[in-house]
ChimeraX commands (.cxc) that place a marker at each C-alpha (Angstrom):
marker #1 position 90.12,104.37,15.35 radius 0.5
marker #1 position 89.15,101.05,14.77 radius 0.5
marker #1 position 85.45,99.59,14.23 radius 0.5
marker #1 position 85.05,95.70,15.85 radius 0.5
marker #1 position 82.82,93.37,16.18 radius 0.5
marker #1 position 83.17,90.46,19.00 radius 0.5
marker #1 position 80.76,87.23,19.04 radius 0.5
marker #1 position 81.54,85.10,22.03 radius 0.5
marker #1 position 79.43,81.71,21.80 radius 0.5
marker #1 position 79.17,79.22,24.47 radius 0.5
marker #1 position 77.61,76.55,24.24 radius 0.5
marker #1 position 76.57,73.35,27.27 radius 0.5
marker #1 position 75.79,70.15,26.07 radius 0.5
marker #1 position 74.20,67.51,28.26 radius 0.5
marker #1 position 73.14,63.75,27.75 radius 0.5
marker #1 position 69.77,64.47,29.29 radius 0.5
marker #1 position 67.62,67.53,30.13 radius 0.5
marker #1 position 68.63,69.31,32.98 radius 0.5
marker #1 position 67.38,71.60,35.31 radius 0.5
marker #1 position 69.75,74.98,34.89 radius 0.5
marker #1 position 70.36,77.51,37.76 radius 0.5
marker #1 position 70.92,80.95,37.25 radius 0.5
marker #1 position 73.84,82.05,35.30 radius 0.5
marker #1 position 76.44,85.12,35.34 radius 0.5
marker #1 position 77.66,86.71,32.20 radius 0.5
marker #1 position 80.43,89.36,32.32 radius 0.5
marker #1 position 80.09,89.78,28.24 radius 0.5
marker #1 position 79.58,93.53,27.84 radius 0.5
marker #1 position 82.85,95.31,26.84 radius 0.5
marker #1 position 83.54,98.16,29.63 radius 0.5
marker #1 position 83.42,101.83,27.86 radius 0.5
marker #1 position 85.29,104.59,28.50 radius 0.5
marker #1 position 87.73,107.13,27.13 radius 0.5
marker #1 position 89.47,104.90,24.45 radius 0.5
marker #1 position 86.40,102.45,24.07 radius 0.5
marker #1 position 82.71,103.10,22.79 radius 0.5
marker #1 position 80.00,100.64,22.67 radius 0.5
marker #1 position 77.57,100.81,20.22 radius 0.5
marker #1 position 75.58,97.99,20.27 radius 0.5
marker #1 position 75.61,94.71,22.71 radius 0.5
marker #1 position 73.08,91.82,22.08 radius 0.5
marker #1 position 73.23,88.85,24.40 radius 0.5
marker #1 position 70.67,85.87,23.46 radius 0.5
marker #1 position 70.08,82.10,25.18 radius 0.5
marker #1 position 68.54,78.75,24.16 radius 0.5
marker #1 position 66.48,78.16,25.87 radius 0.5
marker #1 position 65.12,81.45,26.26 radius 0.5
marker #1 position 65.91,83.23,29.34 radius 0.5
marker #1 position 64.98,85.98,31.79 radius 0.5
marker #1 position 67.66,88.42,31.90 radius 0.5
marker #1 position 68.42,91.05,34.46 radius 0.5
marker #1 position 71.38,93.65,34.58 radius 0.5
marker #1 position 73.55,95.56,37.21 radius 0.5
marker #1 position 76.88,96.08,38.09 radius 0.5
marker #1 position 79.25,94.48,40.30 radius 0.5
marker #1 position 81.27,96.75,42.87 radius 0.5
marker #1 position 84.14,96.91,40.54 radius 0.5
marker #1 position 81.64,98.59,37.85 radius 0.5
marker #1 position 81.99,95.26,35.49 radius 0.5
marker #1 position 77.82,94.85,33.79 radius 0.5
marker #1 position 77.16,91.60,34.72 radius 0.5
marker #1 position 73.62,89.96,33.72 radius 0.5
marker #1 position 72.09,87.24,35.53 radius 0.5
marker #1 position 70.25,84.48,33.26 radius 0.5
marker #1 position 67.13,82.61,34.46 radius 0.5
marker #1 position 65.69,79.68,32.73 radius 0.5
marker #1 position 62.21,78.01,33.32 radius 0.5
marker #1 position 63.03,75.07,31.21 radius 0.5
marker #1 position 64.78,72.28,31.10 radius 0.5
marker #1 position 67.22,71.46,28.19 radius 0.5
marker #1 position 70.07,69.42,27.55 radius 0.5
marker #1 position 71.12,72.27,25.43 radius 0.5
marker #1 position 72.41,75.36,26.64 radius 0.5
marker #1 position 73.87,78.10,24.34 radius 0.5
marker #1 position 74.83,82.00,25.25 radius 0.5
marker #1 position 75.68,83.64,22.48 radius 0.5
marker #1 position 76.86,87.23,22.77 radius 0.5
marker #1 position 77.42,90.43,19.74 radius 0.5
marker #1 position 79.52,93.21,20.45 radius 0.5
marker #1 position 80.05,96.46,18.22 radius 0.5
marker #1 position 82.55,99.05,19.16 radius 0.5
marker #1 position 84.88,101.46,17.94 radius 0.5
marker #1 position 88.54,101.18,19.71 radius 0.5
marker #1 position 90.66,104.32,20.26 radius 0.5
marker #1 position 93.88,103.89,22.18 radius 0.5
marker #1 position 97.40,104.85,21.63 radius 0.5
marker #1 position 100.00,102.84,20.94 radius 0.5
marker #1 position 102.68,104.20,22.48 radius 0.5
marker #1 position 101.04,105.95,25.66 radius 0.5
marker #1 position 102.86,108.71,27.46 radius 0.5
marker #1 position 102.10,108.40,31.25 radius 0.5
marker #1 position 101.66,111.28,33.60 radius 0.5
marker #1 position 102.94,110.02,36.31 radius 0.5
marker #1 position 102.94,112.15,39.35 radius 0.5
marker #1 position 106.29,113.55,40.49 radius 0.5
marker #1 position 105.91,112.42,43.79 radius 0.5
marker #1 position 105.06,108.64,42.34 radius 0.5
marker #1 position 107.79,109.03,39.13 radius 0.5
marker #1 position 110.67,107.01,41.73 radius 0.5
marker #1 position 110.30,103.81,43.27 radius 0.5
marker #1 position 109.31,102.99,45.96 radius 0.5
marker #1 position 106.76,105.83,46.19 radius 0.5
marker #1 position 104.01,105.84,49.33 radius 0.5
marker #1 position 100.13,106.15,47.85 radius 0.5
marker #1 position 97.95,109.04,49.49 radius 0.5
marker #1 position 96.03,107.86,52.12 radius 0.5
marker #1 position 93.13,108.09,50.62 radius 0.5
marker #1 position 94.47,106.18,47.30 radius 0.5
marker #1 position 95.57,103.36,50.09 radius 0.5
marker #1 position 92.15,103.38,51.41 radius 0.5
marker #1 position 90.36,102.57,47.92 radius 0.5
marker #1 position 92.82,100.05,46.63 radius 0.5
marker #1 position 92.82,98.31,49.47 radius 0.5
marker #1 position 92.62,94.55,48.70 radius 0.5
marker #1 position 94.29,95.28,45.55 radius 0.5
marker #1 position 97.61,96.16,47.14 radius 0.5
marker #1 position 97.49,92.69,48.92 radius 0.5
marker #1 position 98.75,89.60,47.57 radius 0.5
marker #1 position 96.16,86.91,47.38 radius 0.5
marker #1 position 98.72,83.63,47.42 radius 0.5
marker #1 position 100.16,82.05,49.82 radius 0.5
marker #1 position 104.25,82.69,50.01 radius 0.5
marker #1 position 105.38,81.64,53.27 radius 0.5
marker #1 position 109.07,81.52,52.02 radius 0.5
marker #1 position 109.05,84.80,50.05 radius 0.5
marker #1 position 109.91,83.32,47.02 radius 0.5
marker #1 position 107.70,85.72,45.10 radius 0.5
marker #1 position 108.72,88.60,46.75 radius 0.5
marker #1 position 112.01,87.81,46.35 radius 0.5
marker #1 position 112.01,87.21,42.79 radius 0.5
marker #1 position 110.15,90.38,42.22 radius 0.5
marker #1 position 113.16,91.79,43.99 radius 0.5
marker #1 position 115.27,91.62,41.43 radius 0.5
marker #1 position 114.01,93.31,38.74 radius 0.5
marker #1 position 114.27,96.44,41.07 radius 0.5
marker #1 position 117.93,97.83,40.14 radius 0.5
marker #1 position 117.98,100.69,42.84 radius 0.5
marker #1 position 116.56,102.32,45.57 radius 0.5
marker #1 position 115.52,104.48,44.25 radius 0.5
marker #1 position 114.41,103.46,40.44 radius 0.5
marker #1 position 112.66,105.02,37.76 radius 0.5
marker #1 position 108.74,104.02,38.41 radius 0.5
marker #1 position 107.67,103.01,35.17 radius 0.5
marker #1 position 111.24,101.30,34.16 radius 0.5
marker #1 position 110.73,99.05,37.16 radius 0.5
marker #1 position 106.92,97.74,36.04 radius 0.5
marker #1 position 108.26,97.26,32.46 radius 0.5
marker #1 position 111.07,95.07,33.44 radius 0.5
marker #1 position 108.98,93.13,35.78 radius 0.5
marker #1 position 106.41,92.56,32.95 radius 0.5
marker #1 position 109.34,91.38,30.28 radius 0.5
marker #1 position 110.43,89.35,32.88 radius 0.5
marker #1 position 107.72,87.83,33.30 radius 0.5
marker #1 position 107.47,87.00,29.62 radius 0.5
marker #1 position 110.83,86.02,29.71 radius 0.5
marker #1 position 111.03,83.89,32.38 radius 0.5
marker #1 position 107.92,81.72,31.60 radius 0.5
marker #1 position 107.09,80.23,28.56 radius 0.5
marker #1 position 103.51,81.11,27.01 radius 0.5
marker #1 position 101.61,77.81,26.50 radius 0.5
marker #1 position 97.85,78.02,25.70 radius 0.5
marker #1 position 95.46,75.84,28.78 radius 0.5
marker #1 position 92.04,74.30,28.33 radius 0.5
marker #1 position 91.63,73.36,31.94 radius 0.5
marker #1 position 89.73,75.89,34.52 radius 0.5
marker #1 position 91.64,77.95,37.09 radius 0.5
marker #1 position 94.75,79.85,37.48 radius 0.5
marker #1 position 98.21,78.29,38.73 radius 0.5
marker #1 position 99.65,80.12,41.98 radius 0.5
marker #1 position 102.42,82.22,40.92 radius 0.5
marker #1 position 105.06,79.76,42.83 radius 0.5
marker #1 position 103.61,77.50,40.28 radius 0.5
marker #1 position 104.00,79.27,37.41 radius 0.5
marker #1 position 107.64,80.25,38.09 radius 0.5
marker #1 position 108.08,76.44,39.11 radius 0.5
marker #1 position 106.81,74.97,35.77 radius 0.5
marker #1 position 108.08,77.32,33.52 radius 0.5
marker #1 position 105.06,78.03,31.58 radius 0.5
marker #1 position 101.41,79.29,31.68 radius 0.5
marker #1 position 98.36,80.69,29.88 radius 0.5
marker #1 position 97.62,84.43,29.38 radius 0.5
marker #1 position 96.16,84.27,32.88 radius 0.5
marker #1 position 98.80,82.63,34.71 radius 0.5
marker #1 position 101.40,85.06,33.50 radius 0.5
marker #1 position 99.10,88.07,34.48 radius 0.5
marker #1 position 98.49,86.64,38.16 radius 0.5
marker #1 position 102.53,86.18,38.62 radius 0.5
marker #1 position 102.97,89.85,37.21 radius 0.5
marker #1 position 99.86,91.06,39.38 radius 0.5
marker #1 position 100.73,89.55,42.70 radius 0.5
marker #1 position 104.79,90.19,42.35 radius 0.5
marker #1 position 103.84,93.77,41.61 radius 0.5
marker #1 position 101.68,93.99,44.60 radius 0.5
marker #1 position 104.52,92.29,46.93 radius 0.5
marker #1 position 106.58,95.42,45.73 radius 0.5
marker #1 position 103.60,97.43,47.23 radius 0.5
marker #1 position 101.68,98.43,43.97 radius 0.5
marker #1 position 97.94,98.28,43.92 radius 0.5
marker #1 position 97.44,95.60,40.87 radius 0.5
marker #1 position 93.80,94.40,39.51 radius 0.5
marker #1 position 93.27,91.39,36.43 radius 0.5
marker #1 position 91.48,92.84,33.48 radius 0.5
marker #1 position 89.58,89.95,31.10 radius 0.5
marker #1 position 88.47,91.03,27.57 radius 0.5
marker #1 position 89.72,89.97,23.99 radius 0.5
marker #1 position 92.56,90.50,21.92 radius 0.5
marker #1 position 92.87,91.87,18.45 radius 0.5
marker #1 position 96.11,91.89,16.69 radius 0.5
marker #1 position 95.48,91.22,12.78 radius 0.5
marker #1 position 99.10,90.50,12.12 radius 0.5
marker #1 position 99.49,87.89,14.52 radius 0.5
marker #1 position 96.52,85.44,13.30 radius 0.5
marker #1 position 96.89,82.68,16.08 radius 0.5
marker #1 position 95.70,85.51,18.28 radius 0.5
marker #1 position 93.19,86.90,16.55 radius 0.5
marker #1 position 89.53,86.19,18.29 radius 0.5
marker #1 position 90.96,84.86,21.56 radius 0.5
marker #1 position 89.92,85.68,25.10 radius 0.5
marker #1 position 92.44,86.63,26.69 radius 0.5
marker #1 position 93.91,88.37,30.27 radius 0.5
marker #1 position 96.45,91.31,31.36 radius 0.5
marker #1 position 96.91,93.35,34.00 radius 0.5
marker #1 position 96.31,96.97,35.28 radius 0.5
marker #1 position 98.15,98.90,37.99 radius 0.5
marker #1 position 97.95,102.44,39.67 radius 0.5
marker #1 position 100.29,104.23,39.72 radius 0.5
marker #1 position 99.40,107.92,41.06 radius 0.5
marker #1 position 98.70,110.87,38.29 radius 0.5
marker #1 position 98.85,107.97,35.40 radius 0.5
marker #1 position 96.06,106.42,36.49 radius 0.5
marker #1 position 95.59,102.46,36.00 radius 0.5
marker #1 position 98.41,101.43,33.44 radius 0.5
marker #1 position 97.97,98.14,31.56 radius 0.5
marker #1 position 100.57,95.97,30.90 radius 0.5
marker #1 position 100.10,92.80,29.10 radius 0.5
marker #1 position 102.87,90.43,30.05 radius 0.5
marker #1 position 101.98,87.67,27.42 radius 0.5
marker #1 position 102.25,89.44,24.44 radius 0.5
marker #1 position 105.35,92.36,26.28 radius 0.5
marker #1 position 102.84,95.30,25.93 radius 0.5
marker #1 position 102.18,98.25,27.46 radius 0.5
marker #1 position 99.00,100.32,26.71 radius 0.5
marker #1 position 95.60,98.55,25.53 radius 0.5
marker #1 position 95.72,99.55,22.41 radius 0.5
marker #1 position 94.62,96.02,20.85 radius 0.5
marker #1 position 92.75,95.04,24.12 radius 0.5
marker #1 position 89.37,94.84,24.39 radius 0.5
marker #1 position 88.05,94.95,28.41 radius 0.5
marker #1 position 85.52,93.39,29.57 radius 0.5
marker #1 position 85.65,92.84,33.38 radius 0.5
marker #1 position 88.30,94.10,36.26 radius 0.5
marker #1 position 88.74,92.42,39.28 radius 0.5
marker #1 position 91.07,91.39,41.87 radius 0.5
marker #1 position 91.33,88.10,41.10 radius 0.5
marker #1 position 90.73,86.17,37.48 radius 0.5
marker #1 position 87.77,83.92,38.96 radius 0.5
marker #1 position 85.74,86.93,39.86 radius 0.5
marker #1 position 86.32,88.21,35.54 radius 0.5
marker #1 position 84.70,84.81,34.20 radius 0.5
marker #1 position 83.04,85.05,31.20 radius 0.5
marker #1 position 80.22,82.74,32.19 radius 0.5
marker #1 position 79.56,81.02,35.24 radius 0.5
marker #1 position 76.53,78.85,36.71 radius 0.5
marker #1 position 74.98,75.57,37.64 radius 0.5
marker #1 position 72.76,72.76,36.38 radius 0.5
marker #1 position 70.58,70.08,38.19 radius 0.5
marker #1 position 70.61,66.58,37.17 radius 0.5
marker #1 position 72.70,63.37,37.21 radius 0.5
marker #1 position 76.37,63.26,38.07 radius 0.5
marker #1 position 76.92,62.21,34.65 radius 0.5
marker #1 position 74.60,64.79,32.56 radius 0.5
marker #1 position 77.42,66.77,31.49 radius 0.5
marker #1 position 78.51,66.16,28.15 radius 0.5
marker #1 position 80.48,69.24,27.17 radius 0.5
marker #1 position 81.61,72.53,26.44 radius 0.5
marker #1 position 82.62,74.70,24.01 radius 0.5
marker #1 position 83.78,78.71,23.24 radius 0.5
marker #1 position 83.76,80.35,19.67 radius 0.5
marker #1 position 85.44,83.56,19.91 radius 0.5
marker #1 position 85.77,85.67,16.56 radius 0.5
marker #1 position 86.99,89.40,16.79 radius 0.5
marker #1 position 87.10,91.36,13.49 radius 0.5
marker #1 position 87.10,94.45,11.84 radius 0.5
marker #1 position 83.53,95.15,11.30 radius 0.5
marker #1 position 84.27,95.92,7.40 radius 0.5
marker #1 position 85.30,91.85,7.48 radius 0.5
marker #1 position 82.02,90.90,9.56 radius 0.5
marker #1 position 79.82,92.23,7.04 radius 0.5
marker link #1:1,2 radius 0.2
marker link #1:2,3 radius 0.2
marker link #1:3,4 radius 0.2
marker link #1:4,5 radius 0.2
marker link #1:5,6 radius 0.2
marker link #1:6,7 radius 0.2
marker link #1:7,8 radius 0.2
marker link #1:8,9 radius 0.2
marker link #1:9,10 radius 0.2
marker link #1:10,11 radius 0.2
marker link #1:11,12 radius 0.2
marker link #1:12,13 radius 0.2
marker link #1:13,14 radius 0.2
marker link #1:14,15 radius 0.2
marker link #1:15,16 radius 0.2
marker link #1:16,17 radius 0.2
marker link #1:17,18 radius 0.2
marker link #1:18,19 radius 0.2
marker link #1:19,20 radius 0.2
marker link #1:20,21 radius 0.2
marker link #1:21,22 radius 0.2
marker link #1:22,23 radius 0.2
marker link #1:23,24 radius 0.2
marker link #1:24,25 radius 0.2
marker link #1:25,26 radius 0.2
marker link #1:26,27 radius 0.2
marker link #1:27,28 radius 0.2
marker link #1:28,29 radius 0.2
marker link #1:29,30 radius 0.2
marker link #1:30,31 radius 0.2
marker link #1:31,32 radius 0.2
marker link #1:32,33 radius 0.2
marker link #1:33,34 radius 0.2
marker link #1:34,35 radius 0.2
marker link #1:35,36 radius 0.2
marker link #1:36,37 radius 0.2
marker link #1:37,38 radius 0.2
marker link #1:38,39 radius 0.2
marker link #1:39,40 radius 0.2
marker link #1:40,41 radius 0.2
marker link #1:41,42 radius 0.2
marker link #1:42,43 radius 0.2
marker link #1:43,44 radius 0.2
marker link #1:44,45 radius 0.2
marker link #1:45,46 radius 0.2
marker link #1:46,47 radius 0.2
marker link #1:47,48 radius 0.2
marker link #1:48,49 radius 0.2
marker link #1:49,50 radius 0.2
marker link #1:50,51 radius 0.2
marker link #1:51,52 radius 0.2
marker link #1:52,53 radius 0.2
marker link #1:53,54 radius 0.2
marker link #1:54,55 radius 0.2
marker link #1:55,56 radius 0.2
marker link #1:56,57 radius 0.2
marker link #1:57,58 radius 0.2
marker link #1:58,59 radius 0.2
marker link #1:59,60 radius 0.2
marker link #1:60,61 radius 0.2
marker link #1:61,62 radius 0.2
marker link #1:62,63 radius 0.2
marker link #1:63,64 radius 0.2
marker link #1:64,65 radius 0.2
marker link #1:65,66 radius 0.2
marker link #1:66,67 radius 0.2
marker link #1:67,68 radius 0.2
marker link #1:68,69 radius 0.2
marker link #1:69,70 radius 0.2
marker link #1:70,71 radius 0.2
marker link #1:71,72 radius 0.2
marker link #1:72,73 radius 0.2
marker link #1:73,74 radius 0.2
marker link #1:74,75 radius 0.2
marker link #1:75,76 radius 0.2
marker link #1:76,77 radius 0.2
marker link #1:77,78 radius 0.2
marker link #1:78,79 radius 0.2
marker link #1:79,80 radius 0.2
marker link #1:80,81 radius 0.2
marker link #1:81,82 radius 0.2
marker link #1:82,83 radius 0.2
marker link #1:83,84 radius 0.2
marker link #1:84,85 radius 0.2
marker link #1:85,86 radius 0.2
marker link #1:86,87 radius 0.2
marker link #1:87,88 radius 0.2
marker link #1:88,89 radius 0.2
marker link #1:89,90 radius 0.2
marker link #1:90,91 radius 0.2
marker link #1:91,92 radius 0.2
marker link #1:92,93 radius 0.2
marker link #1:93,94 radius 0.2
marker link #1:94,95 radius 0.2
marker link #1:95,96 radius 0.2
marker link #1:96,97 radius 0.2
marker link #1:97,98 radius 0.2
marker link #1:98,99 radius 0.2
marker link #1:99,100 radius 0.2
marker link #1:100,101 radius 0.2
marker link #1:101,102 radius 0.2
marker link #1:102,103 radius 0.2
marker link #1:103,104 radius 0.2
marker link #1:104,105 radius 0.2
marker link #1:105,106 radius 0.2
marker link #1:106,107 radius 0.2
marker link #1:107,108 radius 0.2
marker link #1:108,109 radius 0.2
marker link #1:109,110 radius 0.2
marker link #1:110,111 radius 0.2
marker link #1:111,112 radius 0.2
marker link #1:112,113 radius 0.2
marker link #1:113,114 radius 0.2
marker link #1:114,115 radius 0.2
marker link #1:115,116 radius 0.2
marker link #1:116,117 radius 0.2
marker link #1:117,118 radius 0.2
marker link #1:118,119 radius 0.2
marker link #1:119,120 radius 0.2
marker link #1:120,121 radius 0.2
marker link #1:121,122 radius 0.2
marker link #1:122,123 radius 0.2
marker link #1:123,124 radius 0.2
marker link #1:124,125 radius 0.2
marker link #1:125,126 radius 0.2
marker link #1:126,127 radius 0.2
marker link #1:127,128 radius 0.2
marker link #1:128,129 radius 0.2
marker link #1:129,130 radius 0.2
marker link #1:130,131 radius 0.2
marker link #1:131,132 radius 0.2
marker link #1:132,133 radius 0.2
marker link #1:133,134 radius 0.2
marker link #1:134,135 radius 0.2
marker link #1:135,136 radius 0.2
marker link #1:136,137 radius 0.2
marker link #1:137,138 radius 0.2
marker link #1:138,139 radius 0.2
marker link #1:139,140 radius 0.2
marker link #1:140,141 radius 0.2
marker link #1:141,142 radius 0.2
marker link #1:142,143 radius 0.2
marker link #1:143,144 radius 0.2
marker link #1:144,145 radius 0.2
marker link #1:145,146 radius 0.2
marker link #1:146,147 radius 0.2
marker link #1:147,148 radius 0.2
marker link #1:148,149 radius 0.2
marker link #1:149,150 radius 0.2
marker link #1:150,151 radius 0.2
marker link #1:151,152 radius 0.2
marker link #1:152,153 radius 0.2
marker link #1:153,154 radius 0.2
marker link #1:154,155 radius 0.2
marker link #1:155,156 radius 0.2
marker link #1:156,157 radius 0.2
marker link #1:157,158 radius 0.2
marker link #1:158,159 radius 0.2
marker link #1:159,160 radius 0.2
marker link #1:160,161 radius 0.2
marker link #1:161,162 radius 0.2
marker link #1:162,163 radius 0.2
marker link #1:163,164 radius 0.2
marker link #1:164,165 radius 0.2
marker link #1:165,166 radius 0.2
marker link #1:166,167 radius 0.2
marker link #1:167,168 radius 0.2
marker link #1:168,169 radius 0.2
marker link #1:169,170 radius 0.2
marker link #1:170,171 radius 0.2
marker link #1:171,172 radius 0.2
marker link #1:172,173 radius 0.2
marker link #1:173,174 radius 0.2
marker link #1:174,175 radius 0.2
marker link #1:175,176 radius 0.2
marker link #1:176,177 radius 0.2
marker link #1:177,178 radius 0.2
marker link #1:178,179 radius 0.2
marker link #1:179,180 radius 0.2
marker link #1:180,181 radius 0.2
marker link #1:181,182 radius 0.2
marker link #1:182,183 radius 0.2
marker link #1:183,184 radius 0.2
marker link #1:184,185 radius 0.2
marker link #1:185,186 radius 0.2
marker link #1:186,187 radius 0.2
marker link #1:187,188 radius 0.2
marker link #1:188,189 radius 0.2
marker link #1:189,190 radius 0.2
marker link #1:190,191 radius 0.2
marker link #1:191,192 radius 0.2
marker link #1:192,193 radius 0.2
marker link #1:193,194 radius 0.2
marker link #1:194,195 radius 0.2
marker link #1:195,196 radius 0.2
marker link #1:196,197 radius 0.2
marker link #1:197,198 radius 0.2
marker link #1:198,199 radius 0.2
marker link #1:199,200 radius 0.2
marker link #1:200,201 radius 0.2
marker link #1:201,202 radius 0.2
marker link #1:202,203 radius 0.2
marker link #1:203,204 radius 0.2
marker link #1:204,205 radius 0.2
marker link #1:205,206 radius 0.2
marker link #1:206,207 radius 0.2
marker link #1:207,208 radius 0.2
marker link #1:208,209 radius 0.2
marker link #1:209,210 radius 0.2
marker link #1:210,211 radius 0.2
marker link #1:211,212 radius 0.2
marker link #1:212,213 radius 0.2
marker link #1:213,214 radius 0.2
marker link #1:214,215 radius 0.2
marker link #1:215,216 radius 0.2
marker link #1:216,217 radius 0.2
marker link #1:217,218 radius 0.2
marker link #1:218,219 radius 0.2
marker link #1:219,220 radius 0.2
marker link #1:220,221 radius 0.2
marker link #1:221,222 radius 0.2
marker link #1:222,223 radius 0.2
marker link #1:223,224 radius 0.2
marker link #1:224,225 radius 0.2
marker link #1:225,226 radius 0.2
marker link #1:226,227 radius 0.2
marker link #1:227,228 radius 0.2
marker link #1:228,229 radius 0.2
marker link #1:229,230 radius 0.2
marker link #1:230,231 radius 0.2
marker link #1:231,232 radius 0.2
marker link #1:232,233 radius 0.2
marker link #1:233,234 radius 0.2
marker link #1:234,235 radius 0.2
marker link #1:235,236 radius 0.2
marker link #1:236,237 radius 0.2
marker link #1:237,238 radius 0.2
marker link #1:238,239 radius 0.2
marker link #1:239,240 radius 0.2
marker link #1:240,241 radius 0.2
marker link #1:241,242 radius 0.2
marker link #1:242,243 radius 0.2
marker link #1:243,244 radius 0.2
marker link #1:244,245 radius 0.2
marker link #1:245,246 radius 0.2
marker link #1:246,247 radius 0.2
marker link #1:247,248 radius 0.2
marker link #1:248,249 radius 0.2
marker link #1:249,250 radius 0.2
marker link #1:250,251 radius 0.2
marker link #1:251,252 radius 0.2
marker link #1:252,253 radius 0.2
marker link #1:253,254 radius 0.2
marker link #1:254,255 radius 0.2
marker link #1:255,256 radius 0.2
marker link #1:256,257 radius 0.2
marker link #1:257,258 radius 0.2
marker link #1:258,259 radius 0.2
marker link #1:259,260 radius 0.2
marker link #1:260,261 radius 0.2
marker link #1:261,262 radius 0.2
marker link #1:262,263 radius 0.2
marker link #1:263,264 radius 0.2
marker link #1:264,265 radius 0.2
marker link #1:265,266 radius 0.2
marker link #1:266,267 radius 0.2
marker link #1:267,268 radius 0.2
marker link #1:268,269 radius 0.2
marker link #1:269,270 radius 0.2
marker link #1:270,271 radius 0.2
marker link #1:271,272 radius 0.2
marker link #1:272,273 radius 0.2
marker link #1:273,274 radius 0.2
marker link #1:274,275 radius 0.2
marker link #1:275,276 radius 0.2
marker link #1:276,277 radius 0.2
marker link #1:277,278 radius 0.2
marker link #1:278,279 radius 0.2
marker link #1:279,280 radius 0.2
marker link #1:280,281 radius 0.2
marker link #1:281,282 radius 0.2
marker link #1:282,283 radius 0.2
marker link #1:283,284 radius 0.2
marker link #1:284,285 radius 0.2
marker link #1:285,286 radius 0.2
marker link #1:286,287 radius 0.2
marker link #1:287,288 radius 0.2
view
């Protein structure tokens, strides 16, 4: 078991006052099983109103109101939590779901729904096809097939950290040659999904101590279902399998419905200034 603590800062800067719209923060680390929260403090400046629920894949999202204007705008968010997952898993994976290709119950079909469906465009089956060949039988070993499929990923494209907002397409990705955490899990999400799995994008942080140019980063990886195991993670970027140096914060079916922090502003055209993210995840012995 491990004790962290995660501050995520972000902070708006504008050249005048503006008036700012509501905002949505996905912040809160999801608990479960391997993950316990024990304390989550989420402040603004300018004060705001701040109400909670969650969204229908059980992410806590809070809504932000402000009755101000500012041309300053900072969320600043303080996670504590103890981590307790294995690093090398062992998967229960039905027998009826252990070979590839396996059919989901109906009722599992029913649930996952959008999250067995590809959400790009491939009208040539380019994808698909490339997907294809990491499956070396009919029929294959399950859990074989998703690990190859996630190296290949990682061996195929090039890691290469991105500022900019959005996601490539996978046909991008594969065309370039490179991507960002978030690329590579969209091209491992939707190839899995054209070989029929049910796939969702998971957004959290990463903490691996021995690696220090990834220590306090967001970052993004994948889940998928396979029957009896459960959601499996797989983290194509870094070749792992397991979460046990991922922090979740948000599932979805696609990575702009897992954004950190999202919202608006009214004013000039040319009131934006900037933006910036602090991340910092440590041990909580080394936050003291």
């Amino acid at each position: 078991m491990i004790t962290l603590r995660i501050r995520h800062k972000t902070t708006y800067r504008y050249h005048e006052p503006v008036r700012l719209g509501p905002h949505r923060l996905i912040l809160r680390p999801r608990e479960s099983r391997d993950l316990r929260l024990t304390s989550s403090v989420v402040a603004t400046m300018p004060a705001a109103t701040v109400t909670w629920a969650h969204d229908v894949f059980g992410n806590s999202v809070a809504t932000a109101t402000f009755g101000v204007m500012s041309d300053l705008l900072v969320i600043d968010s303080v996670a504590e939590l103890q981590l307790e997952a294995t690093d090398w898993p062992i998967f229960a994976i039905a027998a009826t779901a252990a070979d590839y290709p396996f059919v989901y119950s109906a009722n599992e079909w029913i649930d996952l729904g959008a999250l067995t469906t590809p959400q790009y465009p491939d009208p040539r089956g380019r994808l698909r096809a490339w997907a294809e060949g990491f499956v070396r039988s009919r029929p294959t070993d399950t859990l074989s097939l998703l690990k190859d499929l996630s190296l290949g990923v990682s061996s195929w494209i090039l890691y290469q950290s991105r500022d900019d907002e959005g996601t490539q397409s996978p046909i991008e990705t594969l065309d370039r040659g490179w991507g960002s955490c978030r690329d590579l899990a969209v091209l491992f999400i939707e190839a899995a999904r054209s070989l029929g799995f049910g796939a969702r994008v998971v957004s959290g942080y990463l903490y691996n101590p021995a690696r220090a140019q990834e220590v306090g980063t967001t970052h993004a990886w994948a889940e998928i279902f396979v029957p009896g195991a459960g959601w499996i993670t797989f983290d194509p970027t870094n070749r792992g399998v397991g979460g046990s140096n991922l922090i979740p914060v948000a599932v979805a079916r696609g990575i702009a419905q897992a954004m950190p922090v999202t919202g608006s502003f009214v004013g000039m055209t040319d009131a934006f200034q900037g933006m910036t993210v602090e991340v910092d995840v440590t041990s909580k012995r080394l936050a003291a």
